[in-house]
N, C-alpha and C positions, 0 to 999 in steps of 0.2 A: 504494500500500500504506500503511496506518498503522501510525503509529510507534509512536503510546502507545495504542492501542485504544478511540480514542472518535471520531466518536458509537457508544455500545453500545445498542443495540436490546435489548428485551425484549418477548417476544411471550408472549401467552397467548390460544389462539383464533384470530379473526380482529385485535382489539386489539395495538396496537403502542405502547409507551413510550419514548422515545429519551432516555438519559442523554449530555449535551455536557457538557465541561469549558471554563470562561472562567477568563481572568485580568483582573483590576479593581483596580489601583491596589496590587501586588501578592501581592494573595490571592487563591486560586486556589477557584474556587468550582463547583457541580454543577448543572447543571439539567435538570431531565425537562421533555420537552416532548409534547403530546399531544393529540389532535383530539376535539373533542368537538361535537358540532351543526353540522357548517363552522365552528369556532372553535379557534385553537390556545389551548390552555391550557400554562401554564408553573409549576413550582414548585422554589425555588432549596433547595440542600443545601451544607453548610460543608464535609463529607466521601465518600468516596465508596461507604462502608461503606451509611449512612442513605439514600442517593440508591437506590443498587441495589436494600435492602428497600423502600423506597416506589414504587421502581418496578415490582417483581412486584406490590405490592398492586393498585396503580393499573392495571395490565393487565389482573389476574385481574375485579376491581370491573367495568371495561369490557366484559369478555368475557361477563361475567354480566348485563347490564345495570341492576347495582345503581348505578353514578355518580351518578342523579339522587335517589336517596335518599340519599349520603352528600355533595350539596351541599347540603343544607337543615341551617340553622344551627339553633341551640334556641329562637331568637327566629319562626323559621317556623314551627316543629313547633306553637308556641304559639298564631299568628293560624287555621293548618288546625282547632286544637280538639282535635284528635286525635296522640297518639301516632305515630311512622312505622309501628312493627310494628302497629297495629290493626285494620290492613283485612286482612292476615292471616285466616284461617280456621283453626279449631280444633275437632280432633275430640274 
C-alpha cells in the first residue's frame, strides 16, 4: 500500500502520465514520466500543484496525438517554412 500517494498516474484515453516524487540533496522534487516512440521522456517540477497541471496536459496532448507538434521548437517551425497550424484547412 502507499503511504504518501505516489507514483500518481494520470490517464486521459489510452495515454498515461506518471507523477514520482525524489528527494536530491534535500529538496524534494516532481517528475512526470512518459513514453513517447519507445522512449521514456521525463520533465522535472519544484511543486506538486505545477506537476499534476502539466501532467493532465501532457496526457490529454498524447491522447490526441498532438505531442509531435508541441515538440517543434520556433527554430523548426522556421527551417519547415511554414507555420505549424498551416497545413490546417479552412472553410
Amino acid at each position: 500500500m502507499k503511504k504518501d500517494g505516489f507514483p500518481r498516474v494520470i490517464k486521459s484515453g489510452s495515454a498515461s502520465v506518471k507523477i514520482l516524487r525524489y528527494l536530491s540533496r534535500g529538496y524534494t522534487f516532481f517528475r512526470l514520466e512518459w513514453w513517447l516512440s519507445g522512449k521514456r521522456c521525463t520533465e522535472n517540477y519544484k511543486d506538486v500543484a505545477a506537476a499534476t497541471e502539466a501532467a493532465i496536459t501532457k496526457a490529454a496532448q498524447l491522447s490526441r496525438g498532438d505531442i509531435d507538434v508541441a515538440r517543434l521548437s520556433g527554430v523548426d517551425r522556421l527551417y519547415t517554412g511554414e507555420p505549424w497550424n498551416s497545413s490546417r484547412t479552412r472553410d
